[in-house]
N, C-alpha and C positions, 0 to 999 in steps of 0.2 A: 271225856277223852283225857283228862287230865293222866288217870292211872295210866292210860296205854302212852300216855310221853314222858310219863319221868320213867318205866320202863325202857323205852327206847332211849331215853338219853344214859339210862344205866350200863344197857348195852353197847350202845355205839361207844362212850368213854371208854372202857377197857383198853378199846384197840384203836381209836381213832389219836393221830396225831396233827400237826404243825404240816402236812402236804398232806397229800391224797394217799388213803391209805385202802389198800385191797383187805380185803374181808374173809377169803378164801372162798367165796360165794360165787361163783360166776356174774360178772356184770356189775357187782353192786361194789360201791367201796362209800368211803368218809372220811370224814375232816375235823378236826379240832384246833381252836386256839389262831391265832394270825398266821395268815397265808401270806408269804411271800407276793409282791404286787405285778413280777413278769406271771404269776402263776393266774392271777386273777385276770391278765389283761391278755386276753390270750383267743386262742381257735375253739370253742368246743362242740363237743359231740353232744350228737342227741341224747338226752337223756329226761327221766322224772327226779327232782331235786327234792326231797322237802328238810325243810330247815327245824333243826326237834330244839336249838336254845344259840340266843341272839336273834340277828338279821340281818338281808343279803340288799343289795341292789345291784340289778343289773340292766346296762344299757348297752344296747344296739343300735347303733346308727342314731337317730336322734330320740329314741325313745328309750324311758326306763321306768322297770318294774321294781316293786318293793316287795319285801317279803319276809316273815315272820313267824312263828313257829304254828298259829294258826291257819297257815299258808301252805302253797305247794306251787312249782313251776316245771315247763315239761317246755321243753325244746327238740321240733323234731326236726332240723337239720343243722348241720353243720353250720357256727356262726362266728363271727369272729365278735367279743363282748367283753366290755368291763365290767367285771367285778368288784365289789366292794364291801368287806362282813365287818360286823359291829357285835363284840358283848352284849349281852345280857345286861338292863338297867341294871340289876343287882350283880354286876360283874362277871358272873360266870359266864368263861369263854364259849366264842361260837361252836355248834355242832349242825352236823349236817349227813344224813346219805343219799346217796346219788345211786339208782340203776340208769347202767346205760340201756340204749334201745336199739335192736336191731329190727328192719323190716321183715325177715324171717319170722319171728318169733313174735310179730305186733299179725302176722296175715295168718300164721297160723294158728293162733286164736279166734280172729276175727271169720275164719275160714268156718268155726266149729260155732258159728255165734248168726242168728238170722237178720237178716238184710238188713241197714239201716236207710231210710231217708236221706239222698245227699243234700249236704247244706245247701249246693249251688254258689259257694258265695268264695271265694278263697281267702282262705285263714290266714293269718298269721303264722310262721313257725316258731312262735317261744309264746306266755301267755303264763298266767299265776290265778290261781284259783285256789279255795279256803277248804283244807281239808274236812274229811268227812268220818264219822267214826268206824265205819267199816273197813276205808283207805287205810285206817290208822292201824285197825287190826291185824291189819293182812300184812303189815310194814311188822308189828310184831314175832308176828310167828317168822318173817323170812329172817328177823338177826338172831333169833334166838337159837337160830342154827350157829350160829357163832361157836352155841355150847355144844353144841353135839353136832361135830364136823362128819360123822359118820353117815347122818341122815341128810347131807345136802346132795347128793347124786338120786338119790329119789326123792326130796321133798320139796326143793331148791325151783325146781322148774314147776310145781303148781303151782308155789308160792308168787312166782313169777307171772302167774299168767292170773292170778287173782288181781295182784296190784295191779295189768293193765286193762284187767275186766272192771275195777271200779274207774278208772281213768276213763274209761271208754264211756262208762255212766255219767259222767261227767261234764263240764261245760268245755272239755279238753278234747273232746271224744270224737267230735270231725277231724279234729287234728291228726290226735292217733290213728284215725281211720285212715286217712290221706297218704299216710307214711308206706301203708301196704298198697296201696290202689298205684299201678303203672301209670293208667292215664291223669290222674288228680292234677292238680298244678303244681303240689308239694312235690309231686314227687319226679315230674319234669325239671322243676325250677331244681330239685337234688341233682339230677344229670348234667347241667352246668355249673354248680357249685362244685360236684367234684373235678371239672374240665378245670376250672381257674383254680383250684387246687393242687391241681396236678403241674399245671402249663403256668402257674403264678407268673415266671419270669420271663415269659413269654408275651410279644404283642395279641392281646384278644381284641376280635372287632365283637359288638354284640350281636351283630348278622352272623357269623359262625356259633356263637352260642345260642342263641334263637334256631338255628339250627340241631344243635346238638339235643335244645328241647323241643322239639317238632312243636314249632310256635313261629306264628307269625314274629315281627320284631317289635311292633308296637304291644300287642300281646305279652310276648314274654316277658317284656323293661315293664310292663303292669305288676303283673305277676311274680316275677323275682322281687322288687319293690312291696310288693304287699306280705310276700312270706317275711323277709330278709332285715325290711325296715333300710337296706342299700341299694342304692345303683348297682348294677354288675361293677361296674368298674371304681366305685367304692369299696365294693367288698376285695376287687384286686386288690388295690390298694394296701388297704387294710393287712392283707396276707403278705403282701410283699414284706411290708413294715414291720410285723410281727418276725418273718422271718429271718430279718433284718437286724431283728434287735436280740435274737438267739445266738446268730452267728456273732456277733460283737462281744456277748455275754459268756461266750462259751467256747465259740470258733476260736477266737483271739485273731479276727479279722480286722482288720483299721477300717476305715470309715468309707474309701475310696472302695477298697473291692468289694466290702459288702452289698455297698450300691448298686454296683454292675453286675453281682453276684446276683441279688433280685429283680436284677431288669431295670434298673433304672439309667439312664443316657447320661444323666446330669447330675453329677452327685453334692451340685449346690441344692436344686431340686430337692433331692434325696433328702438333705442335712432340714431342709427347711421343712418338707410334710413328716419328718421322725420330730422335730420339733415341738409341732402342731400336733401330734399323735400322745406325743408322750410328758410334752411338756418341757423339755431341755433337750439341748443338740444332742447327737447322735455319740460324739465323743466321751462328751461329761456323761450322761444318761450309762452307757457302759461302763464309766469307773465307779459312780455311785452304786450300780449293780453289783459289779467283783466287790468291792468294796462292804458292801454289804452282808455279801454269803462268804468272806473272806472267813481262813477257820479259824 
């Protein structure tokens, strides 16, 4: 595998910079070099991650994965997560492509692909597993459309459904199954992930959200807890916080409305879990930011 990743890290350098950078590829984009740390601490989407030079870590709620070029990570819902990338022992800056994933395009595969065995067991939604030479291959042909932008409207989308046919071969592949399956747990405990996404700054009781995922209540706090690695009301949390420290960084909100902006009553409260979240008040935290991407 060696040949198919100093390829892929040939190709992703070109165009990969310092944020996320789009590919012209549908779904797929990359990263090079130090990411800003509101970028890494942040909400993300489902996606298959793999890492072609450095190493990532990423933690959810109380758990974290590690990850290295030998590696691969697939997250299939929406999470909120800290990130963390590290050079290469030999210094050369991190690299990384990321497709995202839609449940469209993971069921219509799965559609044209015979039955599989259900786990029965409910997964996790994120999870890292050690590439494989085939995954590697199929990661080749889709960037090398980089070079010949003409072939990605007809080549783009098999390429695409390669990469989640070996995913699916893989020890990720109840996962990615779950993503397309209505009834799954993944993909209920999805229906209230996007409810407290939407309603963040809203009171949620978990009896309405257990509703919204036609789940008992004891059930669903399982469940969400098992995909998520949070409480529902963690994962609130969480979102509020983040949204929180957007609006401060960018809004040019003071510390007061931001608070109330995200639902929160008591913006001692407030001052104290951004604290706890991020490491310094909500004040200083937003000047060390401007301060930082200041031009």
């Amino acid at each position: 595998m060696d040949e198919q990743l100093k390829e892929l890290r040939r190709l992703a350098s070109a165009k990969a910079r310092n944020r996320m950078t789009e590919t012209g590829i549908p779904r797929v984009a990359m990263v090079q070099g130090k990411i800003p740390e509101h970028e890494l601490n942040a909400v993300y989407d489902p996606m298959v991650n793999l890492i072609l030079q450095g190493s990532k870590s990423m933690t959810v709620g109380s758990k974290t994965l590690h990850y290295s070029p030998a590696s691969y990570f697939v997250m299939s819902v929406e999470l909120p997560a800290v990130g963390t990338v590290r050079p290469a022992k030999t210094g050369e800056p991190y690299l990384a492509v990321a497709l995202t994933l839609t449940p469209a395009t993971v069921g219509a595969l799965i559609a044209d692909l015979p039955e599989f065995a259900s786990a029965g067991k409910t997964s996790a939604g994120f999870s890292v597993a050690s590439i494989t030479p085939e995954l590697m291959d199929a990661w080749v042909r889709m960037l090398r459309l980089m070079e010949r932008p003409a072939d990605i409207p007809a080549l783009a989308p098999v390429y695409e459904r390669e990469i989640l046919y070996r995913v699916l071969q893989g020890p990720h592949g109840a996962m990615l199954r779950d993503i397309a399956s209505p009834d799954s747990a993944i993909a209920r405990v999805t229906l209230a992930i996007q409810r407290i996404r939407r309603d963040f700054a809203e009171p949620l009781r978990v009896e309405t959200l257990a509703q919204v995922a036609a789940m008992s209540e004891s059930a669903f706090h399982r469940h969400f807890k098992a995909v998520t690695a949070l409480s529902p009301l963690q994962f609130q949390k969480r979102v509020r916080l983040l949204q929180a420290r957007t609006l401060l960084r960018v809004g040019g909100k003071s510390v007061t409305s931001a608070a109330f902006e995200v639902g929160y009553e008591s913006p001692t409260q407030f001052s104290r879990e951004y604290a706890r979240a991020f490491g310094l008040p909500p004040g200083r935290d937003a000047q060390k930011l401007l301060a930082t991407h200041a031009p």
